[in-house]
N, C-alpha and C positions, 0 to 999 in steps of 0.2 A: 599873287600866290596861286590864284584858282588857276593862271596859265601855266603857269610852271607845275602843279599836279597833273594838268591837262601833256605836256610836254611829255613827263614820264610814261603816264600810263596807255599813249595812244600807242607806243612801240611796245607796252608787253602785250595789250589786247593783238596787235599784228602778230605775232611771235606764232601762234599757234596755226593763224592764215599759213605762216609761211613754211611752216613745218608740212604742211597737207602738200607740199608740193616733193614728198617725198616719199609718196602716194605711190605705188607700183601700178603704172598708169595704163589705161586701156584705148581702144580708137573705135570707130564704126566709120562705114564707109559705104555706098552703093553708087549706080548706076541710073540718070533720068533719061528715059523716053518717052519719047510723043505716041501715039494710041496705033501710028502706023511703024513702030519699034524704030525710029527715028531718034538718034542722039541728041537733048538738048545741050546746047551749052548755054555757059551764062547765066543757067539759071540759078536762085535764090534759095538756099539751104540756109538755117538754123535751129540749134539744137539748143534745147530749153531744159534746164532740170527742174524736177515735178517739186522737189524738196526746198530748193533753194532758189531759186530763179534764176540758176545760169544760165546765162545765153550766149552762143557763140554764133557767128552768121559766114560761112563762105561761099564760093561760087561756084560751079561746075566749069572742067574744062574741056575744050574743044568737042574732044570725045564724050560728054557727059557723064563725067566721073566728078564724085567730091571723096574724100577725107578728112576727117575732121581728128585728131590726135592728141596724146597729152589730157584726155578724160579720168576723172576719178572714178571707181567704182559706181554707178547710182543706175536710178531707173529717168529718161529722157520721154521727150516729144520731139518728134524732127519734122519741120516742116518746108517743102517745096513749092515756090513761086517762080513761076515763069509768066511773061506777056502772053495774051489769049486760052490761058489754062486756067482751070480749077486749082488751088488750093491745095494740095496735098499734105496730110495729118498724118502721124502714126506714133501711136501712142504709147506709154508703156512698156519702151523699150528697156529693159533691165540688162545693163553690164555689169561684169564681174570684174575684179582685178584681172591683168594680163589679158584679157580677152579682146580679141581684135573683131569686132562684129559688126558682119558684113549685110546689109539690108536688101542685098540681088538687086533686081531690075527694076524700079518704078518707074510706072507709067502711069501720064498723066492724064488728063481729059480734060478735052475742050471745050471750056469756057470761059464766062464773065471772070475776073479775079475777086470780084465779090462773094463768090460761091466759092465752095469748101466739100471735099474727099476727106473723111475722116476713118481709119482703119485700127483695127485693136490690135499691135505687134504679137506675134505668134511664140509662144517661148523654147528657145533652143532649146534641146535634146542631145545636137551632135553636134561637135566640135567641128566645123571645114574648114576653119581658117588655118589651123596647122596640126601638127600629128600629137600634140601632148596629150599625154595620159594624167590625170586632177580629176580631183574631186570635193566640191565647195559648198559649205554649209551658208545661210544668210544670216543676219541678226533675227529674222523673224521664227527662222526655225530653232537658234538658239534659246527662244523664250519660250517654245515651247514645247523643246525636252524636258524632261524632269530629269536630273543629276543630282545626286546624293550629295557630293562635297560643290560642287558649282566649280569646277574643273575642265575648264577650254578642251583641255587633252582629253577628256570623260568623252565628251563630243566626236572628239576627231577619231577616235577607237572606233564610233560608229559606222566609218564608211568600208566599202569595199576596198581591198588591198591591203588596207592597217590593222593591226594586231596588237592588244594590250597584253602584258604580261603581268600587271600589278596583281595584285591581292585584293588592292582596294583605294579609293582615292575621296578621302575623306575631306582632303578641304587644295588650297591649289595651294602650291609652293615650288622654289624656283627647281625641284627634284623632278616636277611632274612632265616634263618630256620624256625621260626615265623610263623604259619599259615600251617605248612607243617603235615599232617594227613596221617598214612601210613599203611592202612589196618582196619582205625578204632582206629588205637592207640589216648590217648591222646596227647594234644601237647608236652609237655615235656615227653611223655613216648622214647624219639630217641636218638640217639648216632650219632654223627660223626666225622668219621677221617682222618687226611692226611697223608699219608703214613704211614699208620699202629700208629700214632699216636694222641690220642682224643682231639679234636679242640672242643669240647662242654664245655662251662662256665658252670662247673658242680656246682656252686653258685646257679646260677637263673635254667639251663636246659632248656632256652629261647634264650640263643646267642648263637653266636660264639667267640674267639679269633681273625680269618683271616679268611678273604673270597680269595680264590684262583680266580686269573683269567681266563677267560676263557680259553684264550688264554697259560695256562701253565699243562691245564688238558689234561690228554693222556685219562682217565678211570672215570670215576665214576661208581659205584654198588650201589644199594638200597640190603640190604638184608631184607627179610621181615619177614621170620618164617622160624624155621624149619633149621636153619644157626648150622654150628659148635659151640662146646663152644668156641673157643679162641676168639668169636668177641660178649660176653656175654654181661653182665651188663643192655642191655639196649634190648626192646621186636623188634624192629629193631633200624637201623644203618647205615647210609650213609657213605659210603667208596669212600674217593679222592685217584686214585695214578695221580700224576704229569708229566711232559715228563721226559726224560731226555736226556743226546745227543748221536746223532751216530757216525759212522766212517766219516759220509758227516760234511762241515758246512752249516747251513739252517738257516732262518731268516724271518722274518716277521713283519711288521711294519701297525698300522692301525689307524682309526679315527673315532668314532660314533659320531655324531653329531641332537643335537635335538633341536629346539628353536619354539617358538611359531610364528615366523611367516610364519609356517609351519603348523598351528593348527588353526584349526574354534575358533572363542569364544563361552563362555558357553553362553547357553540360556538365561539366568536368568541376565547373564552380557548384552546381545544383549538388553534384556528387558528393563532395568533399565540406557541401555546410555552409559555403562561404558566401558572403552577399553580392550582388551583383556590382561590378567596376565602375567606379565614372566613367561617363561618355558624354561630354558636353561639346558641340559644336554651336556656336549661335555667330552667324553669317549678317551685318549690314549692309545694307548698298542706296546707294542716290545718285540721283545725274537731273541735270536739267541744260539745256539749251534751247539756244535762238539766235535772233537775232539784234546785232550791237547795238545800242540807240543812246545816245546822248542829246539834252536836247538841245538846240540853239545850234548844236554843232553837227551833226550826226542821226539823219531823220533817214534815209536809204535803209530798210530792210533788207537788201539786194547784195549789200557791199559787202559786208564784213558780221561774221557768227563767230557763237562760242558754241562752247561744248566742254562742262563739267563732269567729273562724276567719283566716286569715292567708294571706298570697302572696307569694313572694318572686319576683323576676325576675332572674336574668344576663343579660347579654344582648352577643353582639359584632358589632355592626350593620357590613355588605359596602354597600357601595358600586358603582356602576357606574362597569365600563371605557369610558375615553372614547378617542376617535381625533381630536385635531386635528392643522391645518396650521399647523407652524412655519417662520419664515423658514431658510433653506439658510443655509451659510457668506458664500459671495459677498454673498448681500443682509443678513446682518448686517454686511461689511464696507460698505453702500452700496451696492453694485454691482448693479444689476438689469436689467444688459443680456440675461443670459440667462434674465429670470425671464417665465415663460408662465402663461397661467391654463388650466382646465380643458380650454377649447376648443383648447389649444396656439395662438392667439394673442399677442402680445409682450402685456408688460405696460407703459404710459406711467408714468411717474411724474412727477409736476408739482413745481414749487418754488411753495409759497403766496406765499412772498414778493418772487416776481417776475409777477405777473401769472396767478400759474398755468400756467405756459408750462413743458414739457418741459425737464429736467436734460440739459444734453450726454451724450449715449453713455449715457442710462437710468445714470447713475454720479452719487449725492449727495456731494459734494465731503464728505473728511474733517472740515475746520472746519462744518461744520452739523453733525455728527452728537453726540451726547450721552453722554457717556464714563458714565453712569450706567445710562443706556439699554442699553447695549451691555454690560456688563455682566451685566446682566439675562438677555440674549438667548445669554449666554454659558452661562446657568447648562441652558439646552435642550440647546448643543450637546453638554456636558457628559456628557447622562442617559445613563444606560444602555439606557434604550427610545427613545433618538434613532436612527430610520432613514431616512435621508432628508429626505423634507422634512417625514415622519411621529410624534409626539409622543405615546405612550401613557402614558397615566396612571392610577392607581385611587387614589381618593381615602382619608385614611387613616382606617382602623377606629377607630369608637368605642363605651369600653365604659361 
């Protein structure tokens, strides 16, 4: 029995491995020379992720060139070995989704291979590798904005070229791309995707499918012009990559919480007497990841991660107070002899079915009028916010 559980669940633990390869993948690449700007070849490259312990190992060729391809978003160590050199270190290399990043010339120094060059990667600024126009938030600077509704798109509003047009974004939902303008594009002129694949309800070009939590975002990218073809289709593109876990386990748990009586009431409510609206939001969220460990079976920290995380939403959505004009008593009996418009003007009222010609005394004779109708008209006179000829209303809360 225990192998047959074992059977099942080592393909759903893989499942999520295998999804990461669907990763909108990046490269880095440079150039080793000897200290007299001499090409090495042959020599010994591998890149290490800080988070997970990927390691990848290639060689340089003839010309001392490497490329290493097919990288996830992360921050790296890349290290060069050659025969009679030092060690070459470099640290803290952070790539983004799509970015192709290139480490120029290194050069080595002669020495024991006991000995070690250690150097702190310097962080881009400018794009060389090609002419795209983006702009990328990380997960670290995601945690800490402060956003009212915890809204991906609340974020992305914030860089140069994008434009929100909302009102207000109170909590996320699949509407909240909605409103988002990216260099001028129309609204539906955008694309976007979660890891490497298109979350845009290509139906309307107005939603999404899934709104990612914040709380699960390592990367987003705005690409805006000027991007590669493989991220085509669309004049830009919002690109999600998600976390995923490392060698540590980590975890985090949290709570937004928003209610009104936390909030001034509206003006217009202070005016009119009325108490202030529900406004409840209360936001959940957790995640924790690591790495897979089984025991007897599965002791490699190295091979194989998870990465959980979840959001729950309440929510008691207010409504706006509205002010219309209802008929008065007298002209739900008919009667609109004394009924005046804005200008204090009489008001005519015609009978359709005599030519249109004016009712005697502005008065609709009882037998026209509609014992249903009136009714209806009854249920205004009725309200308790009936003042006049005035009709307050707030439509009712939903949770």
């Amino acid at each position: 029995m225990y192998k047959i559980f074992l059977a099942f669940l080592l393909p759903a633990l893989m499942v999520p491995a295998i999804m990461l390869a669907q990763n909108t993948s990046c490269s880095i690449s440079g150039t080793v020379l000897d200290p007299g700007g001499a090409t090495v070849p042959n020599a010994k490259v591998s890149i290490t992720g800080d988070q997970n312990g990927f390691v990848r190992v290639v060689s340089t060729t003839r010309e001392g060139f490497f490329s290493i391809p097919d990288l996830t978003p992360a921050t790296f160590t890349v290290a060069v070995e050659a025969p009679g050199f030092k060690v070459y270190k470099e640290t803290g290399i952070t790539i983004n989704a799509s970015e192709q990043r290139a480490l120029g010339q290194i050069r080595l120094q002669v020495g024991r291979a006991s000995e070690s060059v250690t150097v702190e990667a310097e962080a881009v600024s400018v794009n060389l590798a090609n002419g795209e126009r983006a702009g990328t938030l990380s997960g670290e600077q995601l945690d800490q904005i402060a956003l009212r509704g915890r809204d991906l798109f609340d974020a992305v509003s914030l860089m140069a070229g994008v434009v929100d047009t909302s009102d207000g974004r109170d909590a996320p939902s699949p509407n909240s791309i909605a409103n988002i303008y990216i260099l001028g594009g129309r609204n539906d002129s955008k694309n976007m995707t979660i890891d490497g694949v298109t979350n845009l309800d290509t139906g309307s070009n107005g939603t999404v499918h899934s709104m990612p939590s914040m709380d699960s975002v390592a990367e987003v990218k705005v690409l805006m012009s000027a991007y590669s073809a493989e991220n085509g289709r669309n004049p830009s593109s919002i690109n999600v990559i998600t976390k995923g876990g490392g060698s540590q386990y980590h975890g985090q748990s949290s709570y937004y919480f928003r209610n009104e009586d936390l909030n001034a009431n509206n003006y217009f409510s202070n005016l009119a007497g009325r108490p202030i609206q529900k406004y409840r939001y209360n936001i959940g969220s957790y995640y924790i990841g690591g790495p897979v460990q089984i025991p007897h079976i599965l002791k490699n920290t190295h091979k194989l991660f998870f990465f959980f995380n979840q959001e729950y939403q309440l929510q008691v959505v207010s409504y706006s107070v509205n002010t219309k004009t209802v008929p008065t008593a007298l002209e739900r009996a008919g009667d609109f002899s004394k009924s005046v418009n804005t200008n204090g003007s009489k008001i005519t009222v015609n009978d359709p079915l005599n030519n249109k010609t004016a009712f005697a005394g502005n008065i609709i004779p009882s037998s026209r009028l509609n014992p249903v109708g009136q009714a209806i008209l009854k249920m205004f006179g009725s309200s308790l916010f009936y003042v006049g000829r005035t009709f307050r209303s707030s439509l009712p809360a939903m949770r």
